[in-house]
C-alpha positions in Angstrom: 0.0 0.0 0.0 1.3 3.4 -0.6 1.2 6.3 1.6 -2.2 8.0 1.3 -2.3 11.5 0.4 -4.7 13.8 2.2 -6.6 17.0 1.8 -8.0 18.9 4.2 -10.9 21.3 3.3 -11.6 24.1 6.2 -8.9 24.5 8.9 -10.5 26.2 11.7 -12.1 24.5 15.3 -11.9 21.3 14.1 -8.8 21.0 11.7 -7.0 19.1 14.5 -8.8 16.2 14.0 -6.9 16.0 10.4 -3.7 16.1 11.6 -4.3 12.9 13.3 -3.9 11.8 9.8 -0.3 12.7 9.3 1.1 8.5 10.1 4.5 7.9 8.2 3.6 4.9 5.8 0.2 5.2 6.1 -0.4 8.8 5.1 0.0 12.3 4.9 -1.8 15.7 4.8 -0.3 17.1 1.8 -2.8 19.7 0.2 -5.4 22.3 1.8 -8.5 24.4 1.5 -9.6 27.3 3.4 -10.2 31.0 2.1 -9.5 33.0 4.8 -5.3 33.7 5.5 -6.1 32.6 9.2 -7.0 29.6 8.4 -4.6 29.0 5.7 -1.4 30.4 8.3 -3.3 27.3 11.1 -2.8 24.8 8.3 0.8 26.0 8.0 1.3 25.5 11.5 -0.7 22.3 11.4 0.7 20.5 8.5 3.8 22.2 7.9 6.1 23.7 5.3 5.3 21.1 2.7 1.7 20.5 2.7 0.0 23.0 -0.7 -2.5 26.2 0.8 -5.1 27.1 -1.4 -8.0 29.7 -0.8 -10.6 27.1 -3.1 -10.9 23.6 -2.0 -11.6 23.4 -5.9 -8.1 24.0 -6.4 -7.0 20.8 -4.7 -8.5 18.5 -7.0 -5.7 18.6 -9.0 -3.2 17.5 -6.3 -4.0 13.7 -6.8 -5.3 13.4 -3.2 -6.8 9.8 -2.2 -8.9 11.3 0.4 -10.3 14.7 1.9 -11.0 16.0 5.3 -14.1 18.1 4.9 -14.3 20.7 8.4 -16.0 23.4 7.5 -19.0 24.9 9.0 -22.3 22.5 8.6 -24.2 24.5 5.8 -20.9 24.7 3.7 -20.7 21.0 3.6 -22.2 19.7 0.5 -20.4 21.3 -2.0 -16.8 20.2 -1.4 -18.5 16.8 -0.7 -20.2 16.5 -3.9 -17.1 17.7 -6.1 -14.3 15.4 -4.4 -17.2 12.6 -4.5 -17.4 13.4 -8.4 -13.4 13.1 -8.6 -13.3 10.0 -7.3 -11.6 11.0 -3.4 -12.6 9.2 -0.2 -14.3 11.6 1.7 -14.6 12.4 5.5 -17.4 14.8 6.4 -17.8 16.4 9.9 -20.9 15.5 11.7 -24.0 17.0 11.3 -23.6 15.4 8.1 -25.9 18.2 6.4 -28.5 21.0 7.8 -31.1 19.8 5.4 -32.1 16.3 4.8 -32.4 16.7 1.0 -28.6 17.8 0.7 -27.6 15.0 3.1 -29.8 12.3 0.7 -27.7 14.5 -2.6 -24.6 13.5 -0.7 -25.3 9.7 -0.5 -27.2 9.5 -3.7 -24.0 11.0 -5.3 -21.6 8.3 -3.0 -23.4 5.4 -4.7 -23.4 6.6 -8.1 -19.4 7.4 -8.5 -19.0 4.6 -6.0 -16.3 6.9 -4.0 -16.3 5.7 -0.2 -18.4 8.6 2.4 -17.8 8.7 5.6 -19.2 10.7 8.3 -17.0 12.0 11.8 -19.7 10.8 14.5 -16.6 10.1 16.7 -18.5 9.3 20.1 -19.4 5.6 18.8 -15.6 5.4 19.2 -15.8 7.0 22.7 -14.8 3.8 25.5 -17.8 4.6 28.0 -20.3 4.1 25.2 -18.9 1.1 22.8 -18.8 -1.0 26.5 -22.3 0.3 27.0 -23.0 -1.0 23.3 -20.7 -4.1 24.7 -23.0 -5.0 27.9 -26.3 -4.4 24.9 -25.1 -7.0 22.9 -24.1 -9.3 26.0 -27.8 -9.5 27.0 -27.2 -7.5 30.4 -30.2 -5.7 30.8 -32.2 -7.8 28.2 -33.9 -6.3 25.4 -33.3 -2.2 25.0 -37.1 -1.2 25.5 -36.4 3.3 26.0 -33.0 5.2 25.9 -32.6 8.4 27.9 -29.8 11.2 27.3 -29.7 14.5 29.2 -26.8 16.7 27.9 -25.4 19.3 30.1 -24.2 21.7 27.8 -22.0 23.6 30.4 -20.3 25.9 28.2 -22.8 26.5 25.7 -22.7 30.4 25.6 -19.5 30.2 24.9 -19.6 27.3 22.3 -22.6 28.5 20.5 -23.9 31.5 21.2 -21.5 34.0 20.3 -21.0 32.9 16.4 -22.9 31.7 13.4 -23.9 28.5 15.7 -26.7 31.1 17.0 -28.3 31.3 13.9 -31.2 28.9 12.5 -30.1 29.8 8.9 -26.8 28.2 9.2 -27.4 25.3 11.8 -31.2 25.0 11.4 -31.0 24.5 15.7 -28.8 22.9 18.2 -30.9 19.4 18.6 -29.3 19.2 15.0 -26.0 21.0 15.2 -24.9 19.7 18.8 -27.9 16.8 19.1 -26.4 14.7 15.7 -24.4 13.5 18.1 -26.7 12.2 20.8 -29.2 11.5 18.2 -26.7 9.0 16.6 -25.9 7.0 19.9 -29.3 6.6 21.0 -30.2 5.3 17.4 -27.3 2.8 18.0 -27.6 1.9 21.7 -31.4 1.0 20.4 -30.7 -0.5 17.1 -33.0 1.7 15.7 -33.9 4.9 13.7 -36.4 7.6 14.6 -39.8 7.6 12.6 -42.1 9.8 15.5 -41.2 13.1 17.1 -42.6 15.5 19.6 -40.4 17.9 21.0 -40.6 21.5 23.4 -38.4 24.3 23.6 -37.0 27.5 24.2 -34.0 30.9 24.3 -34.6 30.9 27.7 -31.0 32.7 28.8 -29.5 33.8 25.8 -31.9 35.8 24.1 -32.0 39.1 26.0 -31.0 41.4 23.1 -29.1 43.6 25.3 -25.8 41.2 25.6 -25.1 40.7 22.4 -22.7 42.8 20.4 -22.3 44.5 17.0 -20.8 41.9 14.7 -17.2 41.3 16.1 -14.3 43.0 14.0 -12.7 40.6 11.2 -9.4 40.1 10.0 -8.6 42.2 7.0 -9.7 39.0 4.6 -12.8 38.7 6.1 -11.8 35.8 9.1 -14.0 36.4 11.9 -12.9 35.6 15.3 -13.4 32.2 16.7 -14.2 30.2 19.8 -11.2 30.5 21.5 -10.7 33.9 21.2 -13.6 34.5 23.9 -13.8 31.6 25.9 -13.9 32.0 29.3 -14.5 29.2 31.8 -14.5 31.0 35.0 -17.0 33.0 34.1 -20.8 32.3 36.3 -24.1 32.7 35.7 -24.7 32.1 32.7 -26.5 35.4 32.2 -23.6 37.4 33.0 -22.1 36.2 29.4 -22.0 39.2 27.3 -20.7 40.0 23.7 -23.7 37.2 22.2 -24.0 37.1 18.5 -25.9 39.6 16.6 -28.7 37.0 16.0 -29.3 34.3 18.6 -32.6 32.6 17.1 -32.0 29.2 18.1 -33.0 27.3 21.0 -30.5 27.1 24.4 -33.0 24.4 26.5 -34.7 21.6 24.0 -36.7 18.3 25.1 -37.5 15.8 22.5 -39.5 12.2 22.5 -39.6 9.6 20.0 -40.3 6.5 18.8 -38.2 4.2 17.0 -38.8 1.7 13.9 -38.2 -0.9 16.0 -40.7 0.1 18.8 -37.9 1.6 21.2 -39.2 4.9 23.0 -36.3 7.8 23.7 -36.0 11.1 25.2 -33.3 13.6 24.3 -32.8 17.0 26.8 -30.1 19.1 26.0 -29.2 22.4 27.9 -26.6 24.9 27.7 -26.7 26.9 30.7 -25.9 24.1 33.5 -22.9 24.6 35.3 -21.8 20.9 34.5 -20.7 20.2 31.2 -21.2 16.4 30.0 -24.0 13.3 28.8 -26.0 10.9 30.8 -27.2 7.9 29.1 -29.6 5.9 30.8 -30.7 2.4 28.6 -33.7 0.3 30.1 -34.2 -2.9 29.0 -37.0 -5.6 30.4 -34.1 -7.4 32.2 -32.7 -4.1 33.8 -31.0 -0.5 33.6 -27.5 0.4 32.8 -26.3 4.1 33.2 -22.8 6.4 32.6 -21.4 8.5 35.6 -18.7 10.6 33.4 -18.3 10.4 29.8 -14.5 10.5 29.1 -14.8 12.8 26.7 -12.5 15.3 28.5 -9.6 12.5 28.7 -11.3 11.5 32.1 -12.6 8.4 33.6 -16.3 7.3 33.4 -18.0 4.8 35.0 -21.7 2.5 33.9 -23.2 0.9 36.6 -25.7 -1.9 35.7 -28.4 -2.7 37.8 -30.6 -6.0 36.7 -30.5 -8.7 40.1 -33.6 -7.7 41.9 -35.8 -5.1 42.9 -35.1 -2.6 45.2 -35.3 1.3 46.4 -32.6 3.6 45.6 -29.1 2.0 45.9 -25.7 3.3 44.7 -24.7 -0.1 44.4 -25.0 -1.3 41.3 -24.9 -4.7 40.7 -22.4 -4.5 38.0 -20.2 -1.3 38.1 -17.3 -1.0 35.1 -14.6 2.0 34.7 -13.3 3.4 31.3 -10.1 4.4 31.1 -9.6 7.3 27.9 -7.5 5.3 24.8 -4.7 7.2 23.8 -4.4 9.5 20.3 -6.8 12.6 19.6 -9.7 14.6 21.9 -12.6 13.2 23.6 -10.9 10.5 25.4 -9.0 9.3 22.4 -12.4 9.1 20.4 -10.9 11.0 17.6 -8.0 8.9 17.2 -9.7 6.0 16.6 -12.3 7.3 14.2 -9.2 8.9 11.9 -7.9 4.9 12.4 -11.3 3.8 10.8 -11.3 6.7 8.1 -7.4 6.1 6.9 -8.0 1.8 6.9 -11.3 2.3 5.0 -10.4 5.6 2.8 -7.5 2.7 1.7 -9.4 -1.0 1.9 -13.0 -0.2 2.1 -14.7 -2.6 4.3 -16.9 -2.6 7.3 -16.9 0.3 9.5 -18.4 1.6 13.0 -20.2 4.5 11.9 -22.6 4.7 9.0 -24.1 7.5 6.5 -26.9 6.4 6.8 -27.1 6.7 10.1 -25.9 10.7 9.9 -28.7 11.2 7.4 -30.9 9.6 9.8 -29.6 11.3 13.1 -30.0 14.5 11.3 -33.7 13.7 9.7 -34.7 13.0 13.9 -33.0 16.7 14.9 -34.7 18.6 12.3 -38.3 16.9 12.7 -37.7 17.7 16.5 -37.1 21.3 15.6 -39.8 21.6 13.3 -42.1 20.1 16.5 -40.5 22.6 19.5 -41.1 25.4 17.0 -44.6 24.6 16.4 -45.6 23.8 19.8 -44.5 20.1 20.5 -46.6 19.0 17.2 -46.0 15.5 16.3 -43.9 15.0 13.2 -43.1 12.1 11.0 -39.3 11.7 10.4 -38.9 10.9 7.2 -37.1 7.1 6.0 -34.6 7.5 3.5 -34.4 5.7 -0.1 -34.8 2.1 0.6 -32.0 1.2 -1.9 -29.5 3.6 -0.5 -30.1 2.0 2.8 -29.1 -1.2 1.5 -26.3 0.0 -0.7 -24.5 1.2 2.5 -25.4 -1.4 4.7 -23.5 -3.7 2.0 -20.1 -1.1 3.4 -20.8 0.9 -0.1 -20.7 -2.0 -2.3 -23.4 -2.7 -4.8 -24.7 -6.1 -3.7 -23.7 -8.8 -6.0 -26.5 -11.0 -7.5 -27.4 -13.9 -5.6 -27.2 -17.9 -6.8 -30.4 -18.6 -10.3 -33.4 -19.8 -8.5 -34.0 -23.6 -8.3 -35.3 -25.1 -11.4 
């Protein structure tokens, strides 16, 4: 095998996550995209001296690449996607996969007709705490999943997504999308199972007082606005003393969702970004008994599930099965990132089976938007919408068409 060369399309928050790529004999970041001189100087630092700049990811499509990093922000995902699909380039797109469900179906519509490999970053079904939690499913510990719970404290939300285009509906559609694909895509997978019913309630119940936020903040002379780390500021408490809020904040800081699976599993899904904790709590009921996560690892620390499924009883720390996760090493969130760069590089170069799925992005992101779609009309039920039945099966065969089967009996 050679050394795969990679491309990196949009190097700002979450260009790190490419330079995992950068493994001698197994490949190297040598071309990338972004059109401010910011970003372009963080690739430089990034990638070093070697690696091509260019201001138009359409310029890299001549640099022979064999697969692409696409990071920039959600609603300026489908183009890049689509051209490198065209050209024949392994992709890897950042989750939310899409902010509309009819680009995200374009994107895998257009995977299966050039047959170029898609791939999507949902890096938590990498995270420890939540492939043992998968694990102990699968083992039969609590039985059969019958409802899946996730509360996400959102601890430093104001800083994470209220003070840039993250606050806007027109470029994230809303937060149970944007930040909830996540969630959305482990509680599909800790079920086995796909949205199809959605109610939902919501609100901008901190951040929406007009007087903190700020005229737009000053950019760099090529048009780079300032970014996340140029304001964050842990210390600072309440919430509501956060000032210097994006221009428009129309998107929803507390959201509550319910739905019902294809397979008959009920979940609920809170997130909220004022708590002065910042981390998930998964909570899995089966008919045989109950598993939950204390910690999530994502920040690099331990987390523990604690299994309860012997006998009845009143409240009792004392599970009868309790298991620590320890982070893995290589890359954020407990060494999730490493690992999913691992499963992007081996199948970017070999194709084959792999832990995360497109279409379950497309489908994590169909659940978020119906949700949104319900809070903003007043907890209406909504359908969430199934995609093409033949895409489904053409990447549950790992992006291969299916080959036909044996002639029928005479």
């Amino acid at each position: 095998m050679h050394e795969l060369r990679i491309g990196v399309v949009g190097c700002g928050q979450r260009a790190p996550v490419a330079a995992l790529a950068n493994r001698p004999g197994t490949a190297r970041v040598v071309s990338c995209a972004d059109p401010s001189a910011r970003g372009r100087a963080d690739a430089r630092a990034l990638f070093g001296p070697d690696a091509a700049l260019r201001a138009d990811h359409r310029d890299m499509l001549g640099d022979g690449l064999d697969a692409v990093f696409v990071l920039t922000p959600d609603d300026l995902h489908t183009g890049p996607v689509l051209d490198f699909l065209d050209a024949g380039v392994a992709v890897f797109v950042e989750k939310p996969l899409a902010i509309t469900l009819a680009d995200c179906d374009r994107m895998l519509e257009r995977a299966r007709a050039t047959g170029t490999r898609l791939y999507v970053g949902h890096n938590l079904r990498h995270l420890p705490v939540l492939r043992r939690m998968r694990e102990l499913i699968d083992e039969g510990a609590i039985g059969r999943v019958r409802a899946v719970w996730c509360r996400h404290f959102v601890g430093h939300g104001g800083d994470f997504y209220f003070k840039d285009w993250h606050a806007e509906r027109a470029r994230t559609g809303g937060l149970l999308l944007q930040k909830g694909a996540h969630d959305l895509d482990v509680i599909h997978w800790l079920a086995d199972g796909y949205s199809r019913g959605v109610t939902a309630l919501g609100d901008l119940a901190v951040y929406g007082a007009s007087e903190r936020r700020t005229a737009p903040a000053p950019a760099d002379p090529d048009g780079t606005a300032p970014r996340m780390p140029d304001w964050y500021d842990p210390g600072l408490w309440p919430p509501t003393a956060l000032r210097g809020l994006n221009p428009v904040v129309d998107v929803e800081d507390v959201s509550m969702m319910l739905t019902r699976l294809d397979n008959g599993v009920l979940t609920s899904y809170q997130q909220c970004h004022f708590t002065p904790d910042y981390w998930r709590n998964y909570t899995v009921i089966g008919d045989e008994g109950r598993m939950e996560n204390f910690g999530d690892g994502v920040d690099d620390d331990r987390a523990e599930i604690r299994v309860w499924n012997t006998r009845r009883s009143g409240y009792r720390a004392d599970a009868d099965l309790v298991e620590r996760t320890a982070p893995m090493g290589g890359g954020g969130h407990g060494g999730a990132d490493g690992a999913l760069v691992a499963e992007f590089l081996r199948f970017a170069a070999e194709g084959g089976r792999t832990d995360t799925s497109p279409v379950a992005a497309r489908e994590a992101v169909a659940a978020g938007l119906a949700a949104t779609e319900s809070l903003r009309a007043g907890g209406t039920p909504v359908r969430v919408p199934a995609p093409d039945p033949a895409l489904a099966r053409y990447f549950a065969g790992h992006q291969r068409e299916p080959r036909p089967g044996p002639p029928p009996p005479a």
